[in-house]
C-alpha positions as CSV (number, residue, x, y, z in Angstrom):
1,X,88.4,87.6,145.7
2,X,85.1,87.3,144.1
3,X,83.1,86.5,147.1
4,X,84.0,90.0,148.4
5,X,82.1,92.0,146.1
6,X,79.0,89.5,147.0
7,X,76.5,90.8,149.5
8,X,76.4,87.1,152.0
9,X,75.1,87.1,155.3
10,X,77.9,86.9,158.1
11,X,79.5,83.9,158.8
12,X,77.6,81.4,161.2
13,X,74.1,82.1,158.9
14,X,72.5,79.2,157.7
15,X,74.4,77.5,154.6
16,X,71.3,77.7,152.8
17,X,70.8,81.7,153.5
18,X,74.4,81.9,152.4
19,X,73.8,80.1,149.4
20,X,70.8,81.7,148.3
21,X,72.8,85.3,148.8
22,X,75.5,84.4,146.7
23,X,75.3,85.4,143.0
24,X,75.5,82.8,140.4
25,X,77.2,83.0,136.9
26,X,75.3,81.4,133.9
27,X,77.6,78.2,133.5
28,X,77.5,77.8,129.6
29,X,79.7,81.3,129.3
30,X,81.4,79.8,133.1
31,X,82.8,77.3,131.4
32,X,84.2,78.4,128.6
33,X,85.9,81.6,130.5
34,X,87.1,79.3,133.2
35,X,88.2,75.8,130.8
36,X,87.6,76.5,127.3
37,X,84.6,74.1,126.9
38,X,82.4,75.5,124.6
39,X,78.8,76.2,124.4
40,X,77.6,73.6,122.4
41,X,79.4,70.5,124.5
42,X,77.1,71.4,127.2
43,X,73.8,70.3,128.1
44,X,72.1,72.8,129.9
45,X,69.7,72.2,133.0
46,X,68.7,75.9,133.8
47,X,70.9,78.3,134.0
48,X,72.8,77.1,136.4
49,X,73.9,73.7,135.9
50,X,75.0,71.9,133.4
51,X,76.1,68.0,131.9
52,X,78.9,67.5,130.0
53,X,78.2,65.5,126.7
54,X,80.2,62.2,126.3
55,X,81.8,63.3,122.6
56,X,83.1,66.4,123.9
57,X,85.0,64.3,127.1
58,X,86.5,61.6,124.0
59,X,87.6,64.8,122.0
60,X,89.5,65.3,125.6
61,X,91.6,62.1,125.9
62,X,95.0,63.3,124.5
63,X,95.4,65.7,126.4
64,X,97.9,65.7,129.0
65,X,97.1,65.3,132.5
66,X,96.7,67.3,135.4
67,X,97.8,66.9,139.3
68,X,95.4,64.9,141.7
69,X,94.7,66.0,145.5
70,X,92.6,64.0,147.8
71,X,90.5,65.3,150.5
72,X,90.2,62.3,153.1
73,X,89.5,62.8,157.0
74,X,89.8,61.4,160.3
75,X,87.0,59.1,162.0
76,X,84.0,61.4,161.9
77,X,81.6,62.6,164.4
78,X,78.0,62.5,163.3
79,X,77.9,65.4,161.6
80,X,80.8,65.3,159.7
81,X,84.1,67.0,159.5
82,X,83.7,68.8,156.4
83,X,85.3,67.1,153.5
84,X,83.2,68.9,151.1
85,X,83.7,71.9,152.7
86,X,87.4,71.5,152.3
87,X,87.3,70.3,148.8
88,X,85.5,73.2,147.6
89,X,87.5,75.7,149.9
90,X,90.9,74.7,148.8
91,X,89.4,74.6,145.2
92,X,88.8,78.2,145.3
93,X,92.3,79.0,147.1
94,X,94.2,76.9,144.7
95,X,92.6,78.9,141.8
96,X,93.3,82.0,144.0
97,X,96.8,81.5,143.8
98,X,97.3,81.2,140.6
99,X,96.3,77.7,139.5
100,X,93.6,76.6,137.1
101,X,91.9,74.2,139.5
102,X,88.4,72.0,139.7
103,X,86.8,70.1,142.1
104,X,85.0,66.6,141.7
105,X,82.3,65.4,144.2
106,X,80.0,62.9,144.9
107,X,76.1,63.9,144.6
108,X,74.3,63.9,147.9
109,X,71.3,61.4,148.6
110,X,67.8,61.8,149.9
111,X,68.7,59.6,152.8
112,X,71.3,61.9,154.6
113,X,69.4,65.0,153.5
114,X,65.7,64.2,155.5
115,X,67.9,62.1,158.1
116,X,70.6,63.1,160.2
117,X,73.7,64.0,158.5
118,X,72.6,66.7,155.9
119,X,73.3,67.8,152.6
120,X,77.0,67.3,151.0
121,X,77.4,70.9,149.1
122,X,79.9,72.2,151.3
123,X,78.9,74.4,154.2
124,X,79.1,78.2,155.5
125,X,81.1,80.3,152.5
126,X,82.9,76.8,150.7
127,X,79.6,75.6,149.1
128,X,78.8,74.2,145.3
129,X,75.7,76.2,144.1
130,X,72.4,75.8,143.4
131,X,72.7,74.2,146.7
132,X,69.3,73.3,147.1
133,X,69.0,71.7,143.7
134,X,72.3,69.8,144.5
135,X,70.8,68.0,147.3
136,X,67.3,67.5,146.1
137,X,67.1,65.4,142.7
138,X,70.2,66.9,141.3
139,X,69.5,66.3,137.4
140,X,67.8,63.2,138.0
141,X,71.3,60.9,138.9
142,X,70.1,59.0,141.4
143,X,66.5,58.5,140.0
144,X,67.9,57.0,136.8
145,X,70.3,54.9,139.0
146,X,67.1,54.2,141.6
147,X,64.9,53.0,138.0
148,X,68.2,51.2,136.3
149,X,67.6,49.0,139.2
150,X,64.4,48.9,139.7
151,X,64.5,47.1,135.5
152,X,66.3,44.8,136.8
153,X,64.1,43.8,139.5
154,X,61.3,43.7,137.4
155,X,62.6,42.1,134.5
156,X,64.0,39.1,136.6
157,X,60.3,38.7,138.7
158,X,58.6,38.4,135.2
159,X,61.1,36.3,133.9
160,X,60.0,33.9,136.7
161,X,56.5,34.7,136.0
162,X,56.3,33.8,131.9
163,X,58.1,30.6,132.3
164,X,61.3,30.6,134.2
165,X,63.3,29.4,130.8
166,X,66.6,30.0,132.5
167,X,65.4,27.7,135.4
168,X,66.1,30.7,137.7
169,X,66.0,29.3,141.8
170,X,63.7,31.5,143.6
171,X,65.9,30.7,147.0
172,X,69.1,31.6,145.2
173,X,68.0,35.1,144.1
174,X,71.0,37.3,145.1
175,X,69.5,40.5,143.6
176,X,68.0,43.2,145.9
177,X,65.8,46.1,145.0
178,X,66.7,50.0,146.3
179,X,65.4,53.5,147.0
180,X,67.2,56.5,147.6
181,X,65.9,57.2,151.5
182,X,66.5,55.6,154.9
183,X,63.9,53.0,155.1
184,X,64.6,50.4,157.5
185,X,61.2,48.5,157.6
186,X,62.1,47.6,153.5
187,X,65.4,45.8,154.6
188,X,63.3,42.2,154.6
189,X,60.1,41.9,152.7
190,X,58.0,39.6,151.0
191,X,56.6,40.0,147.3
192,X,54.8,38.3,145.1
193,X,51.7,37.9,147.6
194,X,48.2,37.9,146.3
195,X,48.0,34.9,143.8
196,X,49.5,33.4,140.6
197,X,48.7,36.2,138.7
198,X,51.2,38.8,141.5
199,X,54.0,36.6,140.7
200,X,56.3,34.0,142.3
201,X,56.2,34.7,146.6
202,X,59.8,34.9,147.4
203,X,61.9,36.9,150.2
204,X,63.3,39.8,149.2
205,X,64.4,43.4,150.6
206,X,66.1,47.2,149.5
207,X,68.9,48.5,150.3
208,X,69.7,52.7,149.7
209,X,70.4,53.5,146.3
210,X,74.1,54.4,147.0
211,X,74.6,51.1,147.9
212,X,73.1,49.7,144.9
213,X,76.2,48.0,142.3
214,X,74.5,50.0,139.6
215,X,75.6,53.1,141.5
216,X,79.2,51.4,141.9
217,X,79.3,50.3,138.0
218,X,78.3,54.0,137.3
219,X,81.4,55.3,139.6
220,X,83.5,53.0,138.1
221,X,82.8,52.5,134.3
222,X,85.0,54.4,132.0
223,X,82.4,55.0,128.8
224,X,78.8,53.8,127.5
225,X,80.5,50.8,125.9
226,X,82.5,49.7,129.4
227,X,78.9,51.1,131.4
228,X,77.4,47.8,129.3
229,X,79.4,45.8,129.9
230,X,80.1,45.8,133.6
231,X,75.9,46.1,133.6
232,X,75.6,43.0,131.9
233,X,78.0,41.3,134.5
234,X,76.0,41.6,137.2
235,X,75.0,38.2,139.0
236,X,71.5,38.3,139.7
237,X,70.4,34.8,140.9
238,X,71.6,31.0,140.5
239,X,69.8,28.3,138.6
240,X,68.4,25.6,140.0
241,X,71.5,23.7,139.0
242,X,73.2,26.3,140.2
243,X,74.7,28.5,137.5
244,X,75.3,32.3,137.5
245,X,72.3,34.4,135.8
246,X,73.3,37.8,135.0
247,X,71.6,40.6,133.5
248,X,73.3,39.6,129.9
249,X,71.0,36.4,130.3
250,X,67.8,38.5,131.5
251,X,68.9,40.7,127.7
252,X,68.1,43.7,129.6
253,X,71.8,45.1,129.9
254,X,70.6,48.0,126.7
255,X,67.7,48.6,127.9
256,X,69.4,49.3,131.4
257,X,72.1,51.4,129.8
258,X,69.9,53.2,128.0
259,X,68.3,54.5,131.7
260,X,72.0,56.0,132.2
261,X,73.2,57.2,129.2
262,X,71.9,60.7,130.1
263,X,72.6,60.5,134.0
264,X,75.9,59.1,132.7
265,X,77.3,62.7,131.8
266,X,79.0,64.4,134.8
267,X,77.5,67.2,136.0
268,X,79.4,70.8,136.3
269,X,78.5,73.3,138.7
270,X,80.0,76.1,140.5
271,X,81.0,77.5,143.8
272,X,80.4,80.7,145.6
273,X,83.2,81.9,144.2
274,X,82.7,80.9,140.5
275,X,85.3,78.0,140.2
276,X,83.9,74.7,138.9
277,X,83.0,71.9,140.5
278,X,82.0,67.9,138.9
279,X,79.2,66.6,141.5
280,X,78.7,63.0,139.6
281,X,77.5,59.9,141.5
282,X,77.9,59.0,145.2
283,X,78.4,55.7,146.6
284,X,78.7,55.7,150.8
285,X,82.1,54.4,151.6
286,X,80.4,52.9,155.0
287,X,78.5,50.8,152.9
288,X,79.9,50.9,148.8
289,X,83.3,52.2,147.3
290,X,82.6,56.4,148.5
291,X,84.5,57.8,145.6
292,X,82.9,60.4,142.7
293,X,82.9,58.4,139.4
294,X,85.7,58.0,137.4
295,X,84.6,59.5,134.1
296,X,84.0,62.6,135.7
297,X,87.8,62.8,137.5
298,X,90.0,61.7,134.4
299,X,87.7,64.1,132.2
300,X,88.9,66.9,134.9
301,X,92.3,66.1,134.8
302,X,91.9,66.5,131.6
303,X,90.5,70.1,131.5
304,X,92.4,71.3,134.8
305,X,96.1,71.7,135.9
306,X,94.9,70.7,139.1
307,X,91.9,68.6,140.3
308,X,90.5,68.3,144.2
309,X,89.0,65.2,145.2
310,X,87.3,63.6,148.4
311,X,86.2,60.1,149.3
312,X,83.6,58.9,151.9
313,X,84.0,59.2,155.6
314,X,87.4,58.9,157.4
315,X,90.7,57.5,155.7
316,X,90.0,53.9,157.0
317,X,87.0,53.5,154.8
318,X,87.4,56.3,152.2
319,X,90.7,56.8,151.2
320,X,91.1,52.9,151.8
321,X,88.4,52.2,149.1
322,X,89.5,55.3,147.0
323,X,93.1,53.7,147.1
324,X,92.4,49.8,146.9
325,X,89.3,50.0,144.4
326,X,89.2,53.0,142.6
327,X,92.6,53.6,141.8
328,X,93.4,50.1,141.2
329,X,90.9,50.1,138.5
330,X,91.2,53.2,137.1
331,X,94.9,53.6,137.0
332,X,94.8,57.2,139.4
333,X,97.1,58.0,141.9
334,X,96.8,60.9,143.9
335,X,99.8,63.5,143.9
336,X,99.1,64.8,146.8
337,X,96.3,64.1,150.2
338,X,94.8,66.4,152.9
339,X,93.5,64.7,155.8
340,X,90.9,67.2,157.3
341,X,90.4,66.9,161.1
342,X,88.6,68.9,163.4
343,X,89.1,70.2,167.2
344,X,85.8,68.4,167.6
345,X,86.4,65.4,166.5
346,X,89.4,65.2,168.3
347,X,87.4,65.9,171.7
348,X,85.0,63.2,170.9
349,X,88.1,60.8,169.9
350,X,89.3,61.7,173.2
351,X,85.9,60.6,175.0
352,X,83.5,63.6,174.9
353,X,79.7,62.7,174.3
354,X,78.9,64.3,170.8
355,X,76.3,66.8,172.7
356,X,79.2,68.6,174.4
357,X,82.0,68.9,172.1
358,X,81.4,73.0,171.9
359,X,83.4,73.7,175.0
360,X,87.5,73.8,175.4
361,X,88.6,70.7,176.6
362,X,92.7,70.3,175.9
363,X,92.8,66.7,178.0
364,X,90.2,65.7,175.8
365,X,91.6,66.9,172.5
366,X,95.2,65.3,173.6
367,X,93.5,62.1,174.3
368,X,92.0,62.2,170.6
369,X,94.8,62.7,169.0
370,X,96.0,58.8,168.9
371,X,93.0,58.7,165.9
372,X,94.4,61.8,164.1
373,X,98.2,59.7,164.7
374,X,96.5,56.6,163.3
375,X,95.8,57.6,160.4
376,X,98.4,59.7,159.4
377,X,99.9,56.0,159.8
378,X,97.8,54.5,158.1
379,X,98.0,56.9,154.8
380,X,101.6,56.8,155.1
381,X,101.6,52.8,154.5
382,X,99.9,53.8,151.0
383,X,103.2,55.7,150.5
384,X,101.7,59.0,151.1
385,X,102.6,61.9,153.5
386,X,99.3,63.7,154.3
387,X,99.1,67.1,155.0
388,X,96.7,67.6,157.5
389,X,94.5,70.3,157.4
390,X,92.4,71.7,161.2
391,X,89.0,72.5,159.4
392,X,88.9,75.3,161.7
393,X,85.4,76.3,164.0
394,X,84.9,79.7,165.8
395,X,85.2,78.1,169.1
396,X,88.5,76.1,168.6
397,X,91.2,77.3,171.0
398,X,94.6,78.1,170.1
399,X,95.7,75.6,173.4
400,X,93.3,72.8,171.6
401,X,95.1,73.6,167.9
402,X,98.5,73.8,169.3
403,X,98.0,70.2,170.6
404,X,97.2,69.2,167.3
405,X,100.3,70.6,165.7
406,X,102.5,69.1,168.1
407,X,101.0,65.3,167.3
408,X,101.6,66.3,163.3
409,X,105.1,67.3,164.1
410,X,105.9,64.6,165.8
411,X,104.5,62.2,162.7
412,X,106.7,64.7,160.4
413,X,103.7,65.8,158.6
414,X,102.2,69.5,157.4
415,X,99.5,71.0,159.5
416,X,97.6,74.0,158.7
417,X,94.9,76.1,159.8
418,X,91.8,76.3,157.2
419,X,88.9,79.0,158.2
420,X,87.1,78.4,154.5
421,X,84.1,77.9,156.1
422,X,84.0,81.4,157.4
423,X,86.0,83.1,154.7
424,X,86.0,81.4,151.9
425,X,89.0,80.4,149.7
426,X,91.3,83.5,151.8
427,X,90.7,81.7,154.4
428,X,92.3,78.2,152.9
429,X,95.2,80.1,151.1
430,X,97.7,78.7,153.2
431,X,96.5,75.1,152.8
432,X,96.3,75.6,149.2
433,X,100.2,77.0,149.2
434,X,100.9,73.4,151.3
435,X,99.4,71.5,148.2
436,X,101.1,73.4,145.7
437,X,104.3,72.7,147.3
438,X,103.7,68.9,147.9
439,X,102.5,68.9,144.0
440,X,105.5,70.5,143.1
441,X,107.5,67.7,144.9
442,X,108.4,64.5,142.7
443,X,105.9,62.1,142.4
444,X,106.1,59.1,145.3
445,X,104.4,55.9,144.4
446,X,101.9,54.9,145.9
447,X,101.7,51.4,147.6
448,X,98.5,49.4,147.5
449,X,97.1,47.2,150.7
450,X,96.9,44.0,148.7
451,X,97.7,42.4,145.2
452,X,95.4,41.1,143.1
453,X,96.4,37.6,143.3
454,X,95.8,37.0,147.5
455,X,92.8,35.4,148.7
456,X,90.0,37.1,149.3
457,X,90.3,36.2,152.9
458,X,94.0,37.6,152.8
459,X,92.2,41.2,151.3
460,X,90.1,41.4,154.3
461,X,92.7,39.9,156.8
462,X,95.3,43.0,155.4
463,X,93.0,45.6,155.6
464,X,91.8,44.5,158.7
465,X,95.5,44.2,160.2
466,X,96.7,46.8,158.8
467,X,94.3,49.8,158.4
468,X,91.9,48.8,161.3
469,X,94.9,47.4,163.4
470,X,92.6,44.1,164.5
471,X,94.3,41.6,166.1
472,X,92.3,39.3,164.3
473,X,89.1,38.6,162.1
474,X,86.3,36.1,162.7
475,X,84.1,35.2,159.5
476,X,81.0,33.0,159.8
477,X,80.1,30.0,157.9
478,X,78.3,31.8,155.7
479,X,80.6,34.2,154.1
480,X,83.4,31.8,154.6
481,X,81.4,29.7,152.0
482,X,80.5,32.2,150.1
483,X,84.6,33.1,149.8
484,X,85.0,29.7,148.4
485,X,82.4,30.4,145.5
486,X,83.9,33.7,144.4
487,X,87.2,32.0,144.2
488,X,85.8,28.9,142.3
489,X,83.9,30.8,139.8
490,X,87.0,33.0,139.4
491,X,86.3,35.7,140.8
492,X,89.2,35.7,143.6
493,X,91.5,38.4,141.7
494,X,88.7,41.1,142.7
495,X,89.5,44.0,145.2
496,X,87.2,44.2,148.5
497,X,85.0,46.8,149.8
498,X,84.6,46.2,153.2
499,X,81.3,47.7,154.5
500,X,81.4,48.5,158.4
501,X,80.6,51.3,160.5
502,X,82.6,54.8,160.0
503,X,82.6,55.4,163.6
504,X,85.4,53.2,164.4
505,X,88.3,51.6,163.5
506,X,86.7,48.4,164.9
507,X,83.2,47.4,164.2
508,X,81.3,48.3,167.6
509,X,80.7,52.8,166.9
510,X,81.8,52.7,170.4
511,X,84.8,52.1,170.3
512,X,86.8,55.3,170.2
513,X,90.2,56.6,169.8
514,X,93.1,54.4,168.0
515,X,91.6,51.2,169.1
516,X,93.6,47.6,168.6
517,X,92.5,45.2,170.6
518,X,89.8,44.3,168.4
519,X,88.0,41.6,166.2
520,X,86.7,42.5,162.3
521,X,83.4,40.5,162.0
522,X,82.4,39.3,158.9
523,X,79.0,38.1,158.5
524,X,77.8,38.2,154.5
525,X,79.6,38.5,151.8
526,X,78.3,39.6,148.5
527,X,80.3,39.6,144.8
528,X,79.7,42.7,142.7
529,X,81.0,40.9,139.2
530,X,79.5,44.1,137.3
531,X,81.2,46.7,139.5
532,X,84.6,44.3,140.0
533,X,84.6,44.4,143.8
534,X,83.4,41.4,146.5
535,X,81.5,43.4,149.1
536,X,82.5,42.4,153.1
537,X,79.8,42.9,155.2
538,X,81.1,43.4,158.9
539,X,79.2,43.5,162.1
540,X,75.9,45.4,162.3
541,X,76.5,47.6,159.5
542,X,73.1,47.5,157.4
543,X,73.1,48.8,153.6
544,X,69.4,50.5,154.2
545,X,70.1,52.8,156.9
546,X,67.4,54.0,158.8
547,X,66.2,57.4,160.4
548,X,67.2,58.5,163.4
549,X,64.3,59.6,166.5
550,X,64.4,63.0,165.3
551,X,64.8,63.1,161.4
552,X,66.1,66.3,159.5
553,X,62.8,66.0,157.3
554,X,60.6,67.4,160.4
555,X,62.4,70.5,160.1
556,X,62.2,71.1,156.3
557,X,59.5,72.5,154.7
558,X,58.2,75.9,152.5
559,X,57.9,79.3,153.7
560,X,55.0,81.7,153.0
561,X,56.9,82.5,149.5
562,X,57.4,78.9,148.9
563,X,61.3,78.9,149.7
564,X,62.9,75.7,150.8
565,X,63.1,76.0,155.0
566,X,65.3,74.0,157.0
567,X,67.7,72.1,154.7
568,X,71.3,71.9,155.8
């Protein structure tokens, strides 16, 4: 194993000390040793990291396809229970054992980085390297997709201001503006202020740029020509008369494209242990679709036998979205799902305040185990049989795993052990031998929540039944109106992204566990034409997050020799 002959610090040393130890391979020569791409379909950003160009991935699209894993989880604590880390763990394993495997993630945002949760590289000795470049302005994605949006914005304001020819309603503007951080005092604001020459004084507000629907269309979009399109679909505002205004009638939809066309190219790194990873786009599944874009996972199915996946948050949410959104617009179907849970999680499932989930606590981890039951369920209504994988911690105990395992066997389900985090892809050989032998089973097919031709009402009112087990769903005036529109404009065939809180099944973070008793809240409703989604907003979910009292970004900084301190 490669990351034997590298000199890294113990396990339990900061990721980014880890990261910094490990030795890198130059990716042009990488990637043509590891999947025959060759030199010159590359673009190179340093030495390190590289996008691939959009000619080379067409030159691709005969070629027969490889097998699709995806890494989903159970309700997560605050930190996370380490899908990355898993992704990229049983990446490395799978190509350990004899397959030629490669991973494809979403990028991290600014938000989570300076806030609470962190970076999304992976973690301990299962990262994606640079890692520090990963989570700070990797290649300049989420920038483009941040200034994509931002022309928008502009170009509708000065519409407004040099005439107003489409008769565009100032009160009907549905369009919001973004940034990539946790800002909550943007979330309502005012512009125009400061006279006729400022522009037209309207309400307005951000949300983060993951939640944007450029971010969404870019996850979703299958080429520059589709990317257009969908762009040009977006429903900015109403008239006064009340007509849809999209970007097509602001005739900005090129000049917006042209913003992505470079951030468009998915971007190929590698791990620790020299196996090559996709990091492309990264919608929150709390608040947008949470699923890479799809460019980069066909293209990789296209250069790999065998391709590792994640989606956002737990199953509810992620694997929901990945499922109901992705795959029904892509045509993708997974061949095989991991559902990563930890001891942890399990002990704050079971009622244990997130501050003291360090030591053993079997009652706790028993009384958990309804979420880890839930949604094993609720994945095996898709028509999938996860295996689920204990993403293991050094102060798990076997009483507290074995607990676990007897839960699994009682659902008839796979579980294994996975100690990648401390050791790397040895330490997730035996998950990767459980994919490999649910890969090698045939195919099932996989079931979707709802068809295209229910209500949108319906959509929310299965999901809701069925995945977050309410007994019922209330939906106020507004969004029940707003239903109505969708439908009438014909719109009503689209699949929903339901944005709530990944803490629960239910919409109050409180609520632990496998609850049922339980009402889905809709309050807003907003229709994504470009990215082909209608957007549920449910209880006090916001789509600008804010910081929390102690943000991460008081702890990072630079040393004396100007190296990045403090980032996780």
């Amino acid at each position: 194993m490669i990351m034997k002959t590298q000199n890294l610090p113990a396990p339990g040393a900061p990721d980014i000390d880890i990261a910094r130890a490990a030795i890198m391979e130059p990716i042009l020569p990488l990637a043509e040793k590891k999947l025959g791409i060759p030199a010159e379909a590359l673009v190179p950003y340093g030495h390190f990291k590289a996008k691939l160009s959009l000619d080379y991935i067409e030159s691709t699209k005969d070629r027969p396809d490889g097998k699709l894993v995806l890494v989903t989880a159970v309700t997560p604590t605050p930190a996370g229970e380490g899908k990355t880390t898993t992704s990229v763990g049983v990446n490395d394993a799978l190509n350990s054992i004899g397959l030629n495997s490669m991973v494809c993630l979403r990028e991290p945002s600014l938000g989570p980085c300076f806030g609470m949760k962190g970076g999304a590289a992976g973690g301990g000795r299962a990262q994606v390297l640079p890692m520090e470049d990963i989570n700070l302005h990797f290649n300049g994605d989420f920038h483009a997709i941040t200034s994509a949006h931002s022309l928008i914005s502009a170009m509708l304001d000065n519409h407004m201001q040099w005439g107003n020819n489409l008769d565009i309603d100032p009160r009907r503007i549905s369009w919001r503006r973004v940034v990539d951080m946790n800002d909550r005092a943007l979330r309502n604001i005012v512009v125009g202020l400061g006279g006729p020459t400022q522009g037209i004084v309207r309400e307005g507000g951000f949300d983060i740029t993951v939640a944007s629907e450029i971010m969404a269309i870019f996850c979703l979009a299958v080429d520059l020509s589709d990317l257009q399109k969908r762009i040009g679909d977006i429903i900015v505002a109403k008239t006064r008369s009340k007509k849809n205004v999209t970007v097509r009638d602001l005739g900005c939809d090129g000049a917006v494209t042209v913003l992505l066309k470079d951030a468009f190219q998915p971007n190929l790194v590698q791990s620790i242990e020299h196996n090559l990873a996709f990091i492309h786009g990264g919608p929150f599944a709390n608040i947008a679709h949470g699923c890479n874009s799809v460019i980069a996972t066909k293209t990789a199915l296209k250069l790999a036998d065998v391709v590792v996946t994640e989606a956002g948050f737990g199953a509810d949410l992620g694997a929901e979205k990945f499922l109901d959104i992705k795959c029904r617009q892509s045509g993708l179907r997974p061949d095989a799902v991991v559902l990563v849970c930890t001891i942890r999680a399990m002990k704050m499932q079971g009622g244990v305040s997130k501050n003291d989930l360090g030591p053993s606590n079997t009652e706790a981890v028993r009384a958990g185990c309804v979420n880890v039951e839930r949604h094993i369920q609720n994945l095996k209504k898709f028509g999938v049989n996860p295996i689920v994988s204990i993403n293991h911690f050094i102060h798990d105990t076997e009483e507290e795993i074995a607990i676990v395992k007897e839960f699994c066997d009682a659902e008839n389900v796979t579980m294994v052990i996975a100690k990648h985090w401390a050791e790397g892809g040895d330490g997730a050989i035996d998950l990767a031998n459980a994919v490999k032998a649910e890969l090698d089973n045939e195919k099932a097919e996989v079931n979707l929540i709802y068809k295209d031709d229910d209500s949108l009402i319906s959509k929310v009112e299965k999901v809701a039944t069925e995945i977050y087990r309410a007994k019922s769903v209330t939906i106020s005036a507004a969004a029940r109106s707003s239903f109505k529109q969708i439908e009438k404009m014909g719109f009503g065939h689209l699949p929903i992204c339901i944005a709530k809180t990944q803490s629960s099944f239910s919409t109050d973070p409180k609520q632990l566990g496998a609850t049922s008793d339980h009402v889905i809240e809709v309050r807003e409703v907003t229709l994504n034409a470009g990215a082909g989604f209608v957007v549920a907003i449910c209880g006090t979910i916001m789509r600008m997050p804010g910081l929390p009292r102690h943000p991460a970004a008081l702890d990072i900084g630079l040393d004396m020799n100007g190296n990045i301190v403090g980032l996780a």
